[in-house]
C-alpha positions as CSV (number, residue, x, y, z in Angstrom):
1,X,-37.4,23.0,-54.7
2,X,-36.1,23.9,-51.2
3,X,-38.3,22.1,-48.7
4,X,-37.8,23.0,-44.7
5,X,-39.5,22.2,-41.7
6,X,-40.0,24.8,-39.3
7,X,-42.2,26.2,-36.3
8,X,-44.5,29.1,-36.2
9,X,-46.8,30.0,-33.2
10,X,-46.4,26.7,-32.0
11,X,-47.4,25.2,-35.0
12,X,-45.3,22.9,-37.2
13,X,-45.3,23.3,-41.2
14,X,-43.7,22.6,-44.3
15,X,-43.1,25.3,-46.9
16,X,-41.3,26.0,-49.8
17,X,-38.2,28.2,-49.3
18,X,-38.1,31.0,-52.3
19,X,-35.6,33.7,-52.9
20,X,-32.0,34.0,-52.6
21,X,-30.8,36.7,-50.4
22,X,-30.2,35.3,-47.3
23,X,-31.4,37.7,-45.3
24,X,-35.2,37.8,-47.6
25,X,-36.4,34.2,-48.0
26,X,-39.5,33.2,-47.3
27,X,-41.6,30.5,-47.0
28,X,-44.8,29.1,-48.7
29,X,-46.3,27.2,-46.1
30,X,-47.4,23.4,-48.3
31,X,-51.0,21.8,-48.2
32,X,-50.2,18.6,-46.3
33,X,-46.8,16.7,-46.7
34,X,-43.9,16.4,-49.0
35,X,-43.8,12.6,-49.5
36,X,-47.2,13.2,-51.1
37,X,-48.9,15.4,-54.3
38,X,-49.0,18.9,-52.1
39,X,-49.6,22.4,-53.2
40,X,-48.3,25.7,-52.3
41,X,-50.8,27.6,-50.1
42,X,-49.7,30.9,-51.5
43,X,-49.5,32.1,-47.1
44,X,-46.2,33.2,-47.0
45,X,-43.7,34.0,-44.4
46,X,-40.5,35.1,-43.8
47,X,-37.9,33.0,-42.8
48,X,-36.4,35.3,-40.3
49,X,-40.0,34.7,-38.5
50,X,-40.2,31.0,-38.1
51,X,-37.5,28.3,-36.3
52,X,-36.2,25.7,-38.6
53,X,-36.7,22.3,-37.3
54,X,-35.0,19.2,-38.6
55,X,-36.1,19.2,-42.3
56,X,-37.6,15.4,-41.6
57,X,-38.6,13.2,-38.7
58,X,-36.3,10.2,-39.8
59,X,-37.6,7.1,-38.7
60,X,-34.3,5.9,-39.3
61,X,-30.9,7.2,-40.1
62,X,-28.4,4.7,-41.7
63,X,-25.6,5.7,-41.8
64,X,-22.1,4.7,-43.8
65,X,-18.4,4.6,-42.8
66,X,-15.5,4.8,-44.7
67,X,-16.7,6.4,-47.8
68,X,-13.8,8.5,-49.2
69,X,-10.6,7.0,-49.2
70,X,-8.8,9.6,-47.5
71,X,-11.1,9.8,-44.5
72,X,-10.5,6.0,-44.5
73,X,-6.4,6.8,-44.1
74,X,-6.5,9.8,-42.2
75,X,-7.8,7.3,-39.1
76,X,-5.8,4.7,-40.6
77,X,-8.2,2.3,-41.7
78,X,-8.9,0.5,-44.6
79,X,-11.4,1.0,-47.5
80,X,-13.8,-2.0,-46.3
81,X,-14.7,-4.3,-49.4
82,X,-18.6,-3.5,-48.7
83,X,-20.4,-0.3,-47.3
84,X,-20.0,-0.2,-43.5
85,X,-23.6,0.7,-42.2
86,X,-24.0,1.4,-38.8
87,X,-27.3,3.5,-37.0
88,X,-27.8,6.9,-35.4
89,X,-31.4,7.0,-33.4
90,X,-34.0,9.4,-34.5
91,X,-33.2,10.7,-30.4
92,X,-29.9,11.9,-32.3
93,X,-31.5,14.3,-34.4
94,X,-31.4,18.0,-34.8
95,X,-31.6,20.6,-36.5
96,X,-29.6,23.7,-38.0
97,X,-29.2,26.3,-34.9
98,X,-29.8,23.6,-32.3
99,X,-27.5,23.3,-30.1
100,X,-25.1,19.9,-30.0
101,X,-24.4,19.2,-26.4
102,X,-20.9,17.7,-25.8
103,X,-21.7,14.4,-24.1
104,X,-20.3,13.5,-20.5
105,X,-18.9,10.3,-21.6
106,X,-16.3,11.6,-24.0
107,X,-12.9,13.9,-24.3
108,X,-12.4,13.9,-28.2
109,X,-15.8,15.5,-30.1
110,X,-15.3,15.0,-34.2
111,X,-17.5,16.8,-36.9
112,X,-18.1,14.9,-40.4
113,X,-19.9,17.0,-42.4
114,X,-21.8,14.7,-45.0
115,X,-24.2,14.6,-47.7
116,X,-27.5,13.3,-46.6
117,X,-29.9,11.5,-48.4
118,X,-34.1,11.9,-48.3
119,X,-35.9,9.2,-49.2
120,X,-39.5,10.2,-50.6
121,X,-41.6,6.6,-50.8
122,X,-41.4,3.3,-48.9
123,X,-39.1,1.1,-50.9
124,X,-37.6,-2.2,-50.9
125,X,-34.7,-3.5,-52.9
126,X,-34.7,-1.0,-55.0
127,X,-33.0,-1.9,-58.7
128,X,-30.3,1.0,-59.5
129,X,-32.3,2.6,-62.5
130,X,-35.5,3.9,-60.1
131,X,-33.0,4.8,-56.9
132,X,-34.2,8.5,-58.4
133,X,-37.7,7.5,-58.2
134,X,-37.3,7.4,-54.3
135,X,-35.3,9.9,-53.0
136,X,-36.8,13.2,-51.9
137,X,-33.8,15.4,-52.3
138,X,-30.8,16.1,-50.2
139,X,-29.6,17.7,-47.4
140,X,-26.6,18.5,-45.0
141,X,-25.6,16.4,-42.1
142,X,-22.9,16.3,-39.3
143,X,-22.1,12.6,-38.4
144,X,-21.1,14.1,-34.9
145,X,-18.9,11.5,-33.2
146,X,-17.3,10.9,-29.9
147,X,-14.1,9.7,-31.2
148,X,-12.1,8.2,-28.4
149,X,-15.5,6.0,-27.2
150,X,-15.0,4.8,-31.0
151,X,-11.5,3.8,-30.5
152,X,-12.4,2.3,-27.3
153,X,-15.9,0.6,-27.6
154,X,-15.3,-0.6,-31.1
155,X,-19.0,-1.4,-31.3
156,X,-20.3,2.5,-32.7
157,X,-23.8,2.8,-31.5
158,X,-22.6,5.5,-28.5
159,X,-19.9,6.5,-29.8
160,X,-22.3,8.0,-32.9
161,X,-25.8,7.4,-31.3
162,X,-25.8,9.8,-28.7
163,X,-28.6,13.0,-28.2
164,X,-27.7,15.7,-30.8
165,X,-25.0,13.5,-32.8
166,X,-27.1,14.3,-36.0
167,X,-27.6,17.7,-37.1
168,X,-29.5,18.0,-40.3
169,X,-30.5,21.1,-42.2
170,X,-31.2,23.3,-42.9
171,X,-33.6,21.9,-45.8
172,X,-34.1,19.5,-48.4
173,X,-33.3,20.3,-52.1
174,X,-35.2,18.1,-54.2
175,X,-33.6,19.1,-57.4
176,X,-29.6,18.0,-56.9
177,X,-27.3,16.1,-58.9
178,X,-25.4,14.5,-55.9
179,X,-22.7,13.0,-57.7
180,X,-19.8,16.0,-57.6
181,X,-20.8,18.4,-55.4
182,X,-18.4,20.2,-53.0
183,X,-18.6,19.6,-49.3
184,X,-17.5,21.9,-46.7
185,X,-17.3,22.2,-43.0
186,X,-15.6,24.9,-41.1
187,X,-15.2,25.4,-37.1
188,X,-15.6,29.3,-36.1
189,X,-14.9,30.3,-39.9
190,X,-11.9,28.3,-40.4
191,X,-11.8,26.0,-43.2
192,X,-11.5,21.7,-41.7
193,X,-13.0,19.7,-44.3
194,X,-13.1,20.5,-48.0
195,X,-14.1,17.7,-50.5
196,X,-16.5,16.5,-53.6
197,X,-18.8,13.8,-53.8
198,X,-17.4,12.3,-56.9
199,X,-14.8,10.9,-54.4
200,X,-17.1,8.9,-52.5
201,X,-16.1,5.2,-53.1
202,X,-19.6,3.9,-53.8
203,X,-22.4,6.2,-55.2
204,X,-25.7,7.1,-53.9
205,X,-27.5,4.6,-56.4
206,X,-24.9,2.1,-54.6
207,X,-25.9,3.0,-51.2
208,X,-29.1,3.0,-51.6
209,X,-29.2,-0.3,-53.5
210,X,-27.1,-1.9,-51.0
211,X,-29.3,-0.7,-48.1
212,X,-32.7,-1.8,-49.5
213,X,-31.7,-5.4,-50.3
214,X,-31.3,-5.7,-46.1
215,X,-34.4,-3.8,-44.9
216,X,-37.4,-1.3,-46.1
217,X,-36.7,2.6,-46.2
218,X,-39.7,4.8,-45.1
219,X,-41.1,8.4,-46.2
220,X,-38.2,10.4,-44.1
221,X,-35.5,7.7,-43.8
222,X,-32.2,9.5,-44.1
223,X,-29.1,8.0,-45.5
224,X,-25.6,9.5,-45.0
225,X,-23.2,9.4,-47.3
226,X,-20.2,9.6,-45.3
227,X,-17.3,11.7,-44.3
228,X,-14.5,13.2,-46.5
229,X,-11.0,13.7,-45.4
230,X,-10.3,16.9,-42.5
231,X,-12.1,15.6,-39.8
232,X,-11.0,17.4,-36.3
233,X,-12.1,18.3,-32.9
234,X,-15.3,20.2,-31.5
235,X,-15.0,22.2,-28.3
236,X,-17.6,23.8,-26.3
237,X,-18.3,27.1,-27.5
238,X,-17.4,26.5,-31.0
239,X,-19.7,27.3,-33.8
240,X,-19.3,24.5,-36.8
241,X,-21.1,24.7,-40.3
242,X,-21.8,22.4,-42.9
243,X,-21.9,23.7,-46.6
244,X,-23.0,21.7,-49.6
245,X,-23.2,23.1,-52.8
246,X,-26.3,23.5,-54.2
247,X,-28.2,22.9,-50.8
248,X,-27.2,25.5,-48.5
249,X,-25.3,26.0,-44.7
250,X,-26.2,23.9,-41.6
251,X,-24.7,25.5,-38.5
252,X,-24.8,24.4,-34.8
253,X,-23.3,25.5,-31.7
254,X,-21.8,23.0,-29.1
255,X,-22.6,23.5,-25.7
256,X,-21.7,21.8,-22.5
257,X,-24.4,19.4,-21.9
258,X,-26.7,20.2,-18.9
């Protein structure tokens, strides 16, 4: 099931995204919540009528570096012996067609389009075998990052923290097998990243055992996966789009900020 999170009338919803011609989907609007038993209302309406939000309200977004080796080289670092976890604020987030705004602070905007992960229940260290039991479903994500304050800082949290740095969208699929899918990202149609999951150094069930042993996950959390290799330069005015297969497109514009 597709699940997105959208406005209509001023009114905020979840519904169930069915069809699939892009230009005919429509939504079931859900009784209550997705991190809960819910039903379909059976009120439907059309996609083209509503604005996407965010697909969830992460209370946190943990986020991993270094996850495909390649990525790893391309900025000439080493595979780290551990997951590199770092955070992005929930201030960060937004969703497909929202608008990143190029901050003031930086010369050298990256994309990293990256598999995102939805977790579904609270959950603490979390044994390998039920890592299923509390993930949602998936969805697409742009690890946005101001690439020379990186280099410079060291320390990430501006550097990846800052307002809009964390497009996600434009829903969640709940029913995925994450472990080889293709990821794609192109910049005004034109091909940057192109990768699979199955070469991600440590798995989601690694991730999100690793992550649990440390601290709780709540109804919303969002993990990403990291970054394959192709990551390159944003400039205002360019359109960039994150494909994953089996999920759908997130796109975003970047603007000057205001």
């Amino acid at each position: 099931m597709r699940i997105a999170r959208f406005s209509i009338d001023g009114n905020v919803a979840f519904g169930a995204v069915e069809g699939e011609d892009p230009d005919g989907l429509v939504l079931d609007i859900i009784k209550g919540i997705p991190y809960a038993d819910f039903e379909l209302s059976g009120t439907k309406v059309p996609l083209s009528k509503v604005r996407l939000l965010p697909p969830v309200l992460p209370n946190k977004v943990v986020a991993i570096g270094r996850n495909y080796a390649e990525h790893a080289a391309e900025l000439g670092n080493e595979v780290p012996d551990v997951p590199v976890a770092f955070f992005k604020p929930t201030t960060s987030v937004i969703g497909s067609g929202d608008a990143i705004e190029y901050p003031s602070f930086s010369d050298e905007l990256h994309h990293e389009a990256e598999l995102a992960v939805v977790i579904g229940r609270m959950c603490r260290e979390v044994p390998r075998e039920r890592v299923k039991d509390v993930v949602l479903g998936y969805t697409c994500a742009n690890d946005v990052t101001a690439r020379d304050v990186q280099k410079r800082e060291k320390q990430w949290a501006r550097a990846k923290g800052f307002d809009t740095s964390c497009p996600l969208g434009p829903w969640v699929e709940t029913d995925l097998d994450p472990s080889d899918v293709t990821i794609q990202c192109t910049v005004n149609g034109e091909q940057r990243q192109l990768g699979r999951t199955s070469d991600m150094i440590r798995s989601v069930e690694d991730l999100v055992v690793h992550i649990t042993e440390a601290m709780t996950l709540l109804p919303g959390d969002v993990i990403l996966t990291g970054t394959p290799a192709g990551v390159g330069p944003l400039n205002v005015g360019d359109e960039v789009a994150v494909t994953i297969e089996g999920i759908g497109t997130l796109t975003n514009k970047v603007i000057k900020r205001g």
